[in-house]
Kinemage of the C-alpha trace (Angstrom):
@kinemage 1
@onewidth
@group {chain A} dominant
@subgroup {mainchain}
@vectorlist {calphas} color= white
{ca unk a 1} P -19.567 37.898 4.720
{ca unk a 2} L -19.831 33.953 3.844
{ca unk a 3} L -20.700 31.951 6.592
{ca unk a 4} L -20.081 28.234 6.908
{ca unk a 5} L -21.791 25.427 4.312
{ca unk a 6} L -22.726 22.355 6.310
{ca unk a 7} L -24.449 20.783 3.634
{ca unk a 8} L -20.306 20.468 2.497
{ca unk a 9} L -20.760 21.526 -1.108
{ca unk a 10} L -17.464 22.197 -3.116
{ca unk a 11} L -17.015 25.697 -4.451
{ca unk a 12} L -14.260 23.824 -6.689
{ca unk a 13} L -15.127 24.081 -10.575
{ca unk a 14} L -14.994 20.824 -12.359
{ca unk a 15} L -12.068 21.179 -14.308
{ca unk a 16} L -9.828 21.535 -11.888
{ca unk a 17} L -11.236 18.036 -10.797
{ca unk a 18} L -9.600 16.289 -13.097
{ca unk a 19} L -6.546 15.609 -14.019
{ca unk a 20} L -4.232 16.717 -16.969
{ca unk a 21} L -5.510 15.210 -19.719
{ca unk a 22} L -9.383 15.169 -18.531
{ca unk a 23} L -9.872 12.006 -17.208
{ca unk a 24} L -10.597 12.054 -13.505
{ca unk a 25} L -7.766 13.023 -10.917
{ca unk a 26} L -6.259 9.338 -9.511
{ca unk a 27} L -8.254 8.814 -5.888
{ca unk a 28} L -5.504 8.077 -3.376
{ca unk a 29} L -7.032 4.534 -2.921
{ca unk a 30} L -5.262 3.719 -6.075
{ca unk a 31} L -2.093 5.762 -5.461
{ca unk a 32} L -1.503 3.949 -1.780
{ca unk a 33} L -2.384 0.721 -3.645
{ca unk a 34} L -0.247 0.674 -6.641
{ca unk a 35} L 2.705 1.884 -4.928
{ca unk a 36} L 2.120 -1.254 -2.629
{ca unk a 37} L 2.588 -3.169 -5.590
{ca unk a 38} L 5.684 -1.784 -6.615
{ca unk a 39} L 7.063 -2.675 -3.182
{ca unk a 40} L 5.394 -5.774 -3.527
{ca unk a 41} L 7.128 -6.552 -6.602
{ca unk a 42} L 10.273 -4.773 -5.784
{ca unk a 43} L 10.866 -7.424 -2.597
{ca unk a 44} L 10.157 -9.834 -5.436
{ca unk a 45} L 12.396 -8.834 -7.465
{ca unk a 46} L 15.052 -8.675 -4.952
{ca unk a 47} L 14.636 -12.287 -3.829
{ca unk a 48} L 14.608 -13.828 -7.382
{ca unk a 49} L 18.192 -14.759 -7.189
{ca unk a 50} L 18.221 -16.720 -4.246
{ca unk a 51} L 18.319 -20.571 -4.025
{ca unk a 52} L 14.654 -21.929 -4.404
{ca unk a 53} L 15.044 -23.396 -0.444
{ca unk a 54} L 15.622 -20.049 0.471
{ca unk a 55} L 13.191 -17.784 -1.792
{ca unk a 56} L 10.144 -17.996 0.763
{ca unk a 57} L 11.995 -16.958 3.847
{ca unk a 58} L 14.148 -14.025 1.973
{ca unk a 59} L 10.654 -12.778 0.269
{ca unk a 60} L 8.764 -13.347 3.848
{ca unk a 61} L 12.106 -10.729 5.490
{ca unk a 62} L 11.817 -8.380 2.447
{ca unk a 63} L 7.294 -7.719 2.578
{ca unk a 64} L 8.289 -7.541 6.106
{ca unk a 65} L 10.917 -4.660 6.151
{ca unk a 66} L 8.526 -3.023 3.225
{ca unk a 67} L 5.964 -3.503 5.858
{ca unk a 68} L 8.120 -1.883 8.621
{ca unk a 69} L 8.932 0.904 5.890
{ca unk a 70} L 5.285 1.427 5.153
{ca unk a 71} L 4.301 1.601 9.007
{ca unk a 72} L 7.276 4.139 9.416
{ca unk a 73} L 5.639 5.893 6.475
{ca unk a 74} L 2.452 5.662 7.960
{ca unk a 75} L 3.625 7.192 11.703
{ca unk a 76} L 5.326 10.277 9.641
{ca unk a 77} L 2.948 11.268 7.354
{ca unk a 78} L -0.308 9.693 7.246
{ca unk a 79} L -2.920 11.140 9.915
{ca unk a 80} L -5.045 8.754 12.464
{ca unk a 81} L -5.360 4.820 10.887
{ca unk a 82} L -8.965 5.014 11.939
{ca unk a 83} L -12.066 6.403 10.055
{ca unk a 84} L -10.243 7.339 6.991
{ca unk a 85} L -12.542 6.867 3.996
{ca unk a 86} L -9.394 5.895 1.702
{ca unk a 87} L -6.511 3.501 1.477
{ca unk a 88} L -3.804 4.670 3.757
{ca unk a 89} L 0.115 4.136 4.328
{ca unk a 90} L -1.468 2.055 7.759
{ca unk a 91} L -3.407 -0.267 5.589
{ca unk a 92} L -0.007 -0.599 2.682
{ca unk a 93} L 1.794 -1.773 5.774
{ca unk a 94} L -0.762 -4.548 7.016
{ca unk a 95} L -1.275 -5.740 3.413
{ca unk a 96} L 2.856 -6.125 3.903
{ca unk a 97} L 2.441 -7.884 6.686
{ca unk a 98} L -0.051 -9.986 5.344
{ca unk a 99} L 1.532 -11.027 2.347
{ca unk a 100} L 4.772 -11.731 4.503
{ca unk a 101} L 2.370 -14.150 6.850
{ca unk a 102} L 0.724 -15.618 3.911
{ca unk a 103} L 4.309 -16.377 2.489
{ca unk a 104} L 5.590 -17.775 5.429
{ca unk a 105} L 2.716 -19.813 6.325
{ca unk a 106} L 2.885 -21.246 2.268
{ca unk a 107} L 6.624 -22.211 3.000
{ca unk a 108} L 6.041 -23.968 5.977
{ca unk a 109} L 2.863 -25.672 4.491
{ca unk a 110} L 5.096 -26.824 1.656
{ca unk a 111} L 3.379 -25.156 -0.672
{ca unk a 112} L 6.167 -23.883 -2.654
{ca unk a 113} L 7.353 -27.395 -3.431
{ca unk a 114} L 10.314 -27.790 -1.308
């Protein structure tokens, strides 16, 4: 009969720790953080083309529908936004929102040289 460990040791050999080839498995921290980038870089990417007057405000919309997409994310999937010890979709969509404040407060600063 086994009876329940509180001291919360892992029965889990090494090995299977780590990922395919040995190094250790990627921590979600920088799994939820590196796809933030991509968005990141994706709503970059997408307002490139516009007209430099208009380049803050369409990359300020963009981080904000990524952030909407992230929180969306976050309400599906992810479990409680509190007391989680890693990065979670909640905290990708306030660094979106963020970013899309800190843009929008840099255009209207005149930062951006317009």
């Amino acid at each position: 009969m086994a009876t329940f460990d509180l001291r919360g040791d892992s029965r889990i050999p090494a090995r299977s720790r780590r990922g395919r080839r040995g190094w250790p498995a990627r921590t979600t921290d920088g799994t939820v953080l590196g796809r933030w980038f991509l968005s990141a870089a994706l709503c970059l990417a997408l307002a490139a083309p516009c007209p430099a007057p208009a380049l803050p405000w369409v990359l300020a919309a963009l981080l904000s529908l990524s952030g909407f997409a992230w929180l969306g994310l976050a309400i599906t999937r992810a479990g409680p936004p509190a007391d989680a010890p890693h990065l979670t979709a909640w905290d990708a969509a306030l660094l979106s929102f963020a970013a899309s404040f800190g843009v929008q407060s840099a255009a209207r600063l005149g930062l951006f040289g317009g």
